[in-house]
N, CA, C, O and CB atoms as a CASP TS submission, in Angstrom:
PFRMAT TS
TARGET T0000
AUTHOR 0000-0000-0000
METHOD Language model
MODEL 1
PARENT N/A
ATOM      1  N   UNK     1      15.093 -12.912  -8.698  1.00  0.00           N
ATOM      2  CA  UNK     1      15.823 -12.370  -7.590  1.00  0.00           C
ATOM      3  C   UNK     1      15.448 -10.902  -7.451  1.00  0.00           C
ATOM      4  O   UNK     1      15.726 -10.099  -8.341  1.00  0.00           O
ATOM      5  CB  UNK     1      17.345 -12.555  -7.778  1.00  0.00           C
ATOM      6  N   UNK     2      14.745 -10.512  -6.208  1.00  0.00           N
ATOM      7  CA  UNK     2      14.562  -9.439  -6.194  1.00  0.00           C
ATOM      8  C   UNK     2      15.498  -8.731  -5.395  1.00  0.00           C
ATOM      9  O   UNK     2      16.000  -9.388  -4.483  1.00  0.00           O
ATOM     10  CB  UNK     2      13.458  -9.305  -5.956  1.00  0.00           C
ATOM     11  N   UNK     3      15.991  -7.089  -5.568  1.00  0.00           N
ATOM     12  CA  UNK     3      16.266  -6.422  -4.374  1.00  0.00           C
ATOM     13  C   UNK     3      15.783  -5.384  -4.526  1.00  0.00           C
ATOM     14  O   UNK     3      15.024  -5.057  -5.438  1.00  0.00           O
ATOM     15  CB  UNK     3      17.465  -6.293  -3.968  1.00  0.00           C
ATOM     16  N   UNK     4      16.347  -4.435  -3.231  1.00  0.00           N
ATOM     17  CA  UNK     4      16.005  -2.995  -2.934  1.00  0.00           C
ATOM     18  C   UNK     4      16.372  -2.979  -1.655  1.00  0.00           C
ATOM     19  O   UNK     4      16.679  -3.939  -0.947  1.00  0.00           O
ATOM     20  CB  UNK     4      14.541  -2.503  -3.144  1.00  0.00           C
ATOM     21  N   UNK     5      16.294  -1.002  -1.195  1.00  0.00           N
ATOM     22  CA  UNK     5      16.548  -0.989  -0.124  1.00  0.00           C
ATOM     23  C   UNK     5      16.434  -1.828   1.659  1.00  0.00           C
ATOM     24  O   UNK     5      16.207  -3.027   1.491  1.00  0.00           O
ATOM     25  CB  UNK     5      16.216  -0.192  -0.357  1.00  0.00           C
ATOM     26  N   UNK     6      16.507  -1.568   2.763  1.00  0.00           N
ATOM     27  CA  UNK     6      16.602  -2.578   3.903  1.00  0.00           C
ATOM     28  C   UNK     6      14.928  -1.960   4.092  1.00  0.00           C
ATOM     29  O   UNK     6      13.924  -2.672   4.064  1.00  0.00           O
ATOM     30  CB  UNK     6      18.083  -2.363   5.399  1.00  0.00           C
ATOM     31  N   UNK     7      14.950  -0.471   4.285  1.00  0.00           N
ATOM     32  CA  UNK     7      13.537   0.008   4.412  1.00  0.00           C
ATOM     33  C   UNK     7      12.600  -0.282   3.396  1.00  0.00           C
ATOM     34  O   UNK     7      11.476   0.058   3.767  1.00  0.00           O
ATOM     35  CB  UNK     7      13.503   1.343   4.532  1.00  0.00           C
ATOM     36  N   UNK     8      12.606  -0.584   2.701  1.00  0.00           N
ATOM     37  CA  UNK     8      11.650  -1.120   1.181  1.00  0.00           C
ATOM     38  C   UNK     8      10.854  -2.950   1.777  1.00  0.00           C
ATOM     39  O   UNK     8       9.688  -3.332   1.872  1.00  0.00           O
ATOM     40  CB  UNK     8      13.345  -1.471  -0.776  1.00  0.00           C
ATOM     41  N   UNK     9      12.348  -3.713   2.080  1.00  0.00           N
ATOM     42  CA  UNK     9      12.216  -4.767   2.627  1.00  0.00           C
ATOM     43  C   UNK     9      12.226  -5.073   3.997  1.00  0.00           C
ATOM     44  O   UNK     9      11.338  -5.909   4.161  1.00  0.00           O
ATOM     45  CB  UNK     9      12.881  -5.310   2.167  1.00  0.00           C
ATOM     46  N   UNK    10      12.529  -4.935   4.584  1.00  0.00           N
ATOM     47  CA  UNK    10      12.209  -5.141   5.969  1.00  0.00           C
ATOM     48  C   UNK    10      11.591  -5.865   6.762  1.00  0.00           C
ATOM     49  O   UNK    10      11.993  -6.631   7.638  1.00  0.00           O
ATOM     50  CB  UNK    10      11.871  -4.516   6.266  1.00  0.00           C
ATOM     51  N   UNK    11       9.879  -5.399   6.177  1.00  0.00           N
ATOM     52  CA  UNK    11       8.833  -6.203   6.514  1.00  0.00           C
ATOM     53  C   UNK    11       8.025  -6.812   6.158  1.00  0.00           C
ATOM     54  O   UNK    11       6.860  -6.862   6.554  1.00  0.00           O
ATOM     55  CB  UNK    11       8.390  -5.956   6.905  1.00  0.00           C
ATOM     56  N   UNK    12       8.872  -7.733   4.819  1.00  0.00           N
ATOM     57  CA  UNK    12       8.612  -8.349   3.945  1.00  0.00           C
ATOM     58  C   UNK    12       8.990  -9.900   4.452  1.00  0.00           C
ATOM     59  O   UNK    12      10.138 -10.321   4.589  1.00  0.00           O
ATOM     60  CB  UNK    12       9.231  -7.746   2.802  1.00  0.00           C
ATOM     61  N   UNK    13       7.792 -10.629   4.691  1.00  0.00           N
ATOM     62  CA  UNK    13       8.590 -11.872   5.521  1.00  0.00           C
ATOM     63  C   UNK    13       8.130 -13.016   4.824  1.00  0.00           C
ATOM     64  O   UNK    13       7.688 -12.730   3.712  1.00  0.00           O
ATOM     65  CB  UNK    13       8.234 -12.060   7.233  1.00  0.00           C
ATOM     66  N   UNK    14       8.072 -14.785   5.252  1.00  0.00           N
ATOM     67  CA  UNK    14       7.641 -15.819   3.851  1.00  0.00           C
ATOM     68  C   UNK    14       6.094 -15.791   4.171  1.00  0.00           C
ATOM     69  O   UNK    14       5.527 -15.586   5.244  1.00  0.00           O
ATOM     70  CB  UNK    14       8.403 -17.765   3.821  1.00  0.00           C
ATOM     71  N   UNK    15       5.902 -15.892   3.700  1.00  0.00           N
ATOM     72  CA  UNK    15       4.301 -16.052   3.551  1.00  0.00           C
ATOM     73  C   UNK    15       3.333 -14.888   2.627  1.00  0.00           C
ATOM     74  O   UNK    15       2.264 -15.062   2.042  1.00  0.00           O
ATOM     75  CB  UNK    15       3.728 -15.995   5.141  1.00  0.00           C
ATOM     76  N   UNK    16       4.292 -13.499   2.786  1.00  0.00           N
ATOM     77  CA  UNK    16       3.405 -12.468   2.055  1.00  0.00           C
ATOM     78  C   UNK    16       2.961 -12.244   1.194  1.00  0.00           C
ATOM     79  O   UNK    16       3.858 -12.426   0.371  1.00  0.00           O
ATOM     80  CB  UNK    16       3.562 -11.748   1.954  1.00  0.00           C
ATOM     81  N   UNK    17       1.898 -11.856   0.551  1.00  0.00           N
ATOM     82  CA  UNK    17       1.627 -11.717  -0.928  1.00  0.00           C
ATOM     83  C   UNK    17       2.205 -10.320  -1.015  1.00  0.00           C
ATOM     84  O   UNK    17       2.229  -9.600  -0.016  1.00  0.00           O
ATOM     85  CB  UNK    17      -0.036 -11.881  -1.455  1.00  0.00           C
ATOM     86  N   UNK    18       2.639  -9.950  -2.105  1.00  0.00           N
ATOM     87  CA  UNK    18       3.447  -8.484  -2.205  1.00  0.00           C
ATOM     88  C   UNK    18       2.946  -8.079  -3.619  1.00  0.00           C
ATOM     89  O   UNK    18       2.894  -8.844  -4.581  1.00  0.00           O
ATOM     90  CB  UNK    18       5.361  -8.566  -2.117  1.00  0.00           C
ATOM     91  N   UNK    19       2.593  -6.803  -3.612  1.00  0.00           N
ATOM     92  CA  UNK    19       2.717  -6.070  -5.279  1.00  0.00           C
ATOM     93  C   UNK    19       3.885  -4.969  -5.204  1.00  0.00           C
ATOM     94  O   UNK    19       4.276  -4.346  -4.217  1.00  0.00           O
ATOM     95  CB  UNK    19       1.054  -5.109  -5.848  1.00  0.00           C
ATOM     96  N   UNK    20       4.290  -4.916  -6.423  1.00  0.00           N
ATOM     97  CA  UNK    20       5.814  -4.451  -6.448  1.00  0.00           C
ATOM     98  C   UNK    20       5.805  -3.386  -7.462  1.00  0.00           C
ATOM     99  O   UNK    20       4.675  -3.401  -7.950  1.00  0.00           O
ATOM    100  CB  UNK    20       6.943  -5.664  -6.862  1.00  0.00           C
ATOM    101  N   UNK    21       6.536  -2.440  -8.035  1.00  0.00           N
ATOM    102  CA  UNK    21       7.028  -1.397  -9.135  1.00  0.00           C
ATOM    103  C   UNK    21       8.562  -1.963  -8.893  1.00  0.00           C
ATOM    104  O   UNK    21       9.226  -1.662  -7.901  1.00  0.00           O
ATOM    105  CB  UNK    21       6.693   0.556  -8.795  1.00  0.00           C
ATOM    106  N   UNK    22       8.968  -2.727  -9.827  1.00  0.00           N
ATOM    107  CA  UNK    22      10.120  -3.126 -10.151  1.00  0.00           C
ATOM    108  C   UNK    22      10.795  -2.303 -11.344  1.00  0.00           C
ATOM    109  O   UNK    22      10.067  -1.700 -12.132  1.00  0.00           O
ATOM    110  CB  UNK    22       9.977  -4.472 -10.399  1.00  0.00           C
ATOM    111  N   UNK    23      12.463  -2.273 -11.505  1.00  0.00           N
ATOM    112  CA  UNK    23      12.958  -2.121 -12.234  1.00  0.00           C
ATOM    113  C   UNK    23      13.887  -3.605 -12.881  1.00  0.00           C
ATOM    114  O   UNK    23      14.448  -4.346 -12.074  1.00  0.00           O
ATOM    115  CB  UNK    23      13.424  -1.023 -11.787  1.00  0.00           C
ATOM    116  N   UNK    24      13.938  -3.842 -14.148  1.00  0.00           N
ATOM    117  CA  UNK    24      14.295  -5.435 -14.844  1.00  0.00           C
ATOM    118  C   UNK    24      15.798  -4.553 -14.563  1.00  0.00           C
ATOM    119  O   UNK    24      15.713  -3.330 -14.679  1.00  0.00           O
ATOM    120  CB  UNK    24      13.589  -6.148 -16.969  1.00  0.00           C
ATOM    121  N   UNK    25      17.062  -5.103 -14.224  1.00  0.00           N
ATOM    122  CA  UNK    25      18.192  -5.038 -14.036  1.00  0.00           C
ATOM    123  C   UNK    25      19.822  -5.797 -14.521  1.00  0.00           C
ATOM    124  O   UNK    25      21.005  -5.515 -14.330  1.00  0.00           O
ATOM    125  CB  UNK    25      17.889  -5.088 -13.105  1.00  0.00           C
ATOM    126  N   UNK    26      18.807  -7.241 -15.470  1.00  0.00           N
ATOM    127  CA  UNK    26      19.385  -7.620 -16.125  1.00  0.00           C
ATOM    128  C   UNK    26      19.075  -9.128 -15.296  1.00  0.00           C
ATOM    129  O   UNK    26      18.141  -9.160 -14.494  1.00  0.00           O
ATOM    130  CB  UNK    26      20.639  -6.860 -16.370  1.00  0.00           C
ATOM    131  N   UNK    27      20.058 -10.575 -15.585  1.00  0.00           N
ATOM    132  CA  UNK    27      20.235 -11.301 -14.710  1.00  0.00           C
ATOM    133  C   UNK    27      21.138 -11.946 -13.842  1.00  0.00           C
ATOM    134  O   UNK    27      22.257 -11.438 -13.767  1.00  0.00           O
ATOM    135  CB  UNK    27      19.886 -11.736 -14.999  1.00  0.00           C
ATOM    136  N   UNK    28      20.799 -13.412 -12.859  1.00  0.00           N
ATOM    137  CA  UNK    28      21.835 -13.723 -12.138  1.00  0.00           C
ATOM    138  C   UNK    28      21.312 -15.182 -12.481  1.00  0.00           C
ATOM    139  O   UNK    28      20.219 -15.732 -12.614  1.00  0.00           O
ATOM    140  CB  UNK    28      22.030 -13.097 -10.569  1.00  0.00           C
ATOM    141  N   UNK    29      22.717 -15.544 -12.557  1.00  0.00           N
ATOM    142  CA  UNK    29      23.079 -17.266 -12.827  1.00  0.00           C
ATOM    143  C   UNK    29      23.815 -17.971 -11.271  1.00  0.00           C
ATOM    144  O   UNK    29      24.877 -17.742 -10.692  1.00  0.00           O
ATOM    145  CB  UNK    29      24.559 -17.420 -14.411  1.00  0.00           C
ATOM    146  N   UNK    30      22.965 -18.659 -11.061  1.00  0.00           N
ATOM    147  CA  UNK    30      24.103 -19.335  -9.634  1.00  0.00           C
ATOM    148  C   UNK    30      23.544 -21.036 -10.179  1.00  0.00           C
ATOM    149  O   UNK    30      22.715 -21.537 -10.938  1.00  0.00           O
ATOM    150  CB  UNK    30      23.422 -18.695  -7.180  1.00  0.00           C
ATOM    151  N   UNK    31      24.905 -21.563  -8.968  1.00  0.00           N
ATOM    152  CA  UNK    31      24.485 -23.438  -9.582  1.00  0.00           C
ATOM    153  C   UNK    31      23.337 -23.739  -8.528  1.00  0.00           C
ATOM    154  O   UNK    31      22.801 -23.067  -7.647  1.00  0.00           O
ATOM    155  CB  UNK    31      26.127 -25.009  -9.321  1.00  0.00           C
ATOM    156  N   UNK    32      23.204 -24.906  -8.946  1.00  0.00           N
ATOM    157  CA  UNK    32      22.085 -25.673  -8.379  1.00  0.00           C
ATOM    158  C   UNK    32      22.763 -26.891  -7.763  1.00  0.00           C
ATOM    159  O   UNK    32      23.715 -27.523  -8.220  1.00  0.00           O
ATOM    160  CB  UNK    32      20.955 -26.075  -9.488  1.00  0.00           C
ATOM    161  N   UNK    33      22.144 -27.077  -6.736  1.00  0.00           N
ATOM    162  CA  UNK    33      22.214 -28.321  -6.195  1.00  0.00           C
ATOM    163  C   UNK    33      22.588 -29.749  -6.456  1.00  0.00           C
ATOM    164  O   UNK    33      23.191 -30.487  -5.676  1.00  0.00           O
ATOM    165  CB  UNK    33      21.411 -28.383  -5.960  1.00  0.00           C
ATOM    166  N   UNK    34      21.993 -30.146  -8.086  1.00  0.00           N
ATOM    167  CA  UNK    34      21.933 -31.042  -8.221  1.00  0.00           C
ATOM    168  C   UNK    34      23.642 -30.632  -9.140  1.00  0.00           C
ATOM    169  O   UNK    34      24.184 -31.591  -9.688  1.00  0.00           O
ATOM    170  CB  UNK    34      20.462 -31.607  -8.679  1.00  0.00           C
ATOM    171  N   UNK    35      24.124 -29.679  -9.201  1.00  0.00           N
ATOM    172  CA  UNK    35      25.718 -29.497 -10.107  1.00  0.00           C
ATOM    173  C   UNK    35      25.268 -28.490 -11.545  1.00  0.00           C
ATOM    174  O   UNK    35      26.115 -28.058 -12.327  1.00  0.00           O
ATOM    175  CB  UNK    35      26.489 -31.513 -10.828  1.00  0.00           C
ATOM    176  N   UNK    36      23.833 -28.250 -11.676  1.00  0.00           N
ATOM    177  CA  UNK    36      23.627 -27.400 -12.750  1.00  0.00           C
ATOM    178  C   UNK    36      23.515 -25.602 -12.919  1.00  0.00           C
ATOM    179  O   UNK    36      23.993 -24.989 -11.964  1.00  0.00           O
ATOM    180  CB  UNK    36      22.530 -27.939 -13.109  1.00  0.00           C
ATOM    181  N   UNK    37      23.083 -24.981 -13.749  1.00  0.00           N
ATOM    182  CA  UNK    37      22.534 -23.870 -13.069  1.00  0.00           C
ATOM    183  C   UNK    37      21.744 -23.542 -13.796  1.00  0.00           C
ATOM    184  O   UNK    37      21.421 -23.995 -14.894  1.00  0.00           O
ATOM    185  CB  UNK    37      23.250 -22.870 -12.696  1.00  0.00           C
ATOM    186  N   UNK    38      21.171 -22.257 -12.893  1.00  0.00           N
ATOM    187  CA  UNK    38      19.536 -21.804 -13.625  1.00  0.00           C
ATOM    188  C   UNK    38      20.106 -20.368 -13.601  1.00  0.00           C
ATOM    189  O   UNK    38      21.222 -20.093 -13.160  1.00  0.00           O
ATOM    190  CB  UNK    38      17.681 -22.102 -12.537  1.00  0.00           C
ATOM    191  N   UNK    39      19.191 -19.441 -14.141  1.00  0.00           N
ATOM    192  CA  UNK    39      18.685 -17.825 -14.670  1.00  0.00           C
ATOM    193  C   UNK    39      17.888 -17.045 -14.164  1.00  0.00           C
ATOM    194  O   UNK    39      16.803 -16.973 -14.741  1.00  0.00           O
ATOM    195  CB  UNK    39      18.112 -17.723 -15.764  1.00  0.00           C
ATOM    196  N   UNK    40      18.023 -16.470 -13.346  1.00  0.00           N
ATOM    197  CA  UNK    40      16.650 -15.570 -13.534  1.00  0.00           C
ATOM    198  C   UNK    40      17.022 -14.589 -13.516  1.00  0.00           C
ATOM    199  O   UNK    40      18.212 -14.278 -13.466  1.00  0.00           O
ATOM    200  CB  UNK    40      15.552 -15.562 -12.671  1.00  0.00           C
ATOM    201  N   UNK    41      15.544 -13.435 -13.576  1.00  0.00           N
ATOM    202  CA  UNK    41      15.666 -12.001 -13.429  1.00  0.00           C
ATOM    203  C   UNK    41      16.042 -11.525 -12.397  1.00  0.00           C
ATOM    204  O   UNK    41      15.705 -11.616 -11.216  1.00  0.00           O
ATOM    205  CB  UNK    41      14.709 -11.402 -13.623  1.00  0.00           C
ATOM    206  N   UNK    42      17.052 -10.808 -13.157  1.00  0.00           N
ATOM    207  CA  UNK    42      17.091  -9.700 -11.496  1.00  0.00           C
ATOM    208  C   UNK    42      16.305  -8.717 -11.561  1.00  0.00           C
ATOM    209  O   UNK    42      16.026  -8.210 -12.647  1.00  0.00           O
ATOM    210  CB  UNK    42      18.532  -8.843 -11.048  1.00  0.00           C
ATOM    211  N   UNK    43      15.728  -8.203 -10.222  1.00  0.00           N
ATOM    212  CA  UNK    43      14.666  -7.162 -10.238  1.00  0.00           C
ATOM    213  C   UNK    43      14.926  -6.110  -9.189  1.00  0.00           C
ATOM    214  O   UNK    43      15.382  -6.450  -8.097  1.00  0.00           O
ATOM    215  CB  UNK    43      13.276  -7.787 -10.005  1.00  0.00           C
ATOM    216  N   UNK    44      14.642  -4.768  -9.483  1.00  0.00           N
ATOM    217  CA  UNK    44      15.318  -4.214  -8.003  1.00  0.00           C
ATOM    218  C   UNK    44      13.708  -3.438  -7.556  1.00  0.00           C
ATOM    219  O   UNK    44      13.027  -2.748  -8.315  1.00  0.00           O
ATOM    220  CB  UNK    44      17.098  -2.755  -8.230  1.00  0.00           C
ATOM    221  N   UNK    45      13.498  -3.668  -6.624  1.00  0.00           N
ATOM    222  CA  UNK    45      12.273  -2.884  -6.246  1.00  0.00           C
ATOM    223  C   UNK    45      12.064  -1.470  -5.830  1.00  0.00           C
ATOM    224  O   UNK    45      12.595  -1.009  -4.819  1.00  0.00           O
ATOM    225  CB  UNK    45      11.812  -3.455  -5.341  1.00  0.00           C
ATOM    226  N   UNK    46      11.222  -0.727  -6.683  1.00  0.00           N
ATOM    227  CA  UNK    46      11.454   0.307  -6.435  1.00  0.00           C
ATOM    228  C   UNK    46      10.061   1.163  -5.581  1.00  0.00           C
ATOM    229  O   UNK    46       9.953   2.332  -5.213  1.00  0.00           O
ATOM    230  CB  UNK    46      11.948   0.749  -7.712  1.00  0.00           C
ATOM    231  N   UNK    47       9.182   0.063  -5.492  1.00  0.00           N
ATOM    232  CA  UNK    47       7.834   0.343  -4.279  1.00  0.00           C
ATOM    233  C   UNK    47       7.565  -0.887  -4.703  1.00  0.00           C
ATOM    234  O   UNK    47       7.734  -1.500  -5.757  1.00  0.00           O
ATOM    235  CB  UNK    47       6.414   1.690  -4.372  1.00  0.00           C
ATOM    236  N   UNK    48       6.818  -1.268  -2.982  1.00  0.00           N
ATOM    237  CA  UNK    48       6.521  -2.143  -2.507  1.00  0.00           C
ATOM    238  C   UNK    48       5.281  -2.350  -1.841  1.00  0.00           C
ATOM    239  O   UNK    48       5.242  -1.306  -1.190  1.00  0.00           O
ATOM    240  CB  UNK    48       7.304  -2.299  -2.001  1.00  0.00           C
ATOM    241  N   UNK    49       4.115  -3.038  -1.511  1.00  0.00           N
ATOM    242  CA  UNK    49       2.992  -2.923  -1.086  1.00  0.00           C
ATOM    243  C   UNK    49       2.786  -4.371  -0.411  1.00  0.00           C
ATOM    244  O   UNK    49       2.595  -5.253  -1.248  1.00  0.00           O
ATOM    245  CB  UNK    49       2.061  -2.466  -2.171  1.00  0.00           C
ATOM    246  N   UNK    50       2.785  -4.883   1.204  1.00  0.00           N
ATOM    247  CA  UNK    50       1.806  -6.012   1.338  1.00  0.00           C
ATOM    248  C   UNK    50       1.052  -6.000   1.292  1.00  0.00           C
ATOM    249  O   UNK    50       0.456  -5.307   2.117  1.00  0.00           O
ATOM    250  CB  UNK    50       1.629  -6.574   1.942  1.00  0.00           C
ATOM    251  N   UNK    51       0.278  -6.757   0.275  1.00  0.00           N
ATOM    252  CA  UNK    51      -1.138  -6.834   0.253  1.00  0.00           C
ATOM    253  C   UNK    51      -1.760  -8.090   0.878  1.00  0.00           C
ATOM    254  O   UNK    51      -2.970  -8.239   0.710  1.00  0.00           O
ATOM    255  CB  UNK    51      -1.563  -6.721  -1.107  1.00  0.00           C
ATOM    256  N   UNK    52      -1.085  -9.010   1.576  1.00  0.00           N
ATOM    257  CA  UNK    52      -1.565 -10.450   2.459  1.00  0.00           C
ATOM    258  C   UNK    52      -0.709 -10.770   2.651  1.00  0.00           C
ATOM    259  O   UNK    52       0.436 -10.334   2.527  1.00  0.00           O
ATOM    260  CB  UNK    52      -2.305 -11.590   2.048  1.00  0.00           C
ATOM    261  N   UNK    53      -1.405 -12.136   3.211  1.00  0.00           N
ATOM    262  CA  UNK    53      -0.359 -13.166   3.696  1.00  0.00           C
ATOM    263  C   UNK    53      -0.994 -14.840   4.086  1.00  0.00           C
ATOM    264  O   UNK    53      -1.974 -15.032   4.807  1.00  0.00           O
ATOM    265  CB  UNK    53       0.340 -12.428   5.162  1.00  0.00           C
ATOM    266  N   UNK    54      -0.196 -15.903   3.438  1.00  0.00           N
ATOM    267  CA  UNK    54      -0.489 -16.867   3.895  1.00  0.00           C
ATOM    268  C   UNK    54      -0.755 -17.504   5.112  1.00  0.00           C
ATOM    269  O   UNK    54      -1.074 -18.693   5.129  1.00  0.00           O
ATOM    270  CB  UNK    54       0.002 -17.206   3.537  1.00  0.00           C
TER
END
């Protein structure tokens, strides 16, 4: 799970390839679909670069 500012993200849309300077922030647990749940990192971005796109 990444975040950061609205200007950081913005123009960050699906398809992009992105390189990032993240900060690790700890994590977030939410359920799943099927009734379980998963983990991941949280990440907060602290620069951002598109470098492509699908």
């Amino acid at each position: 799970m990444v975040t950061g500012t609205v200007p950081l993200l913005v123009n960050v849309v699906s398809g992009d390839f992105v390189t990032m300077y993240v900060e690790v922030s700890g994590s977030h647990t939410y359920s799943t679909t099927l009734g379980g749940e998963t983990t991941v990192p949280k990440l907060n971005a602290l620069m951002l670069d598109v470098t492509g796109s699908n």
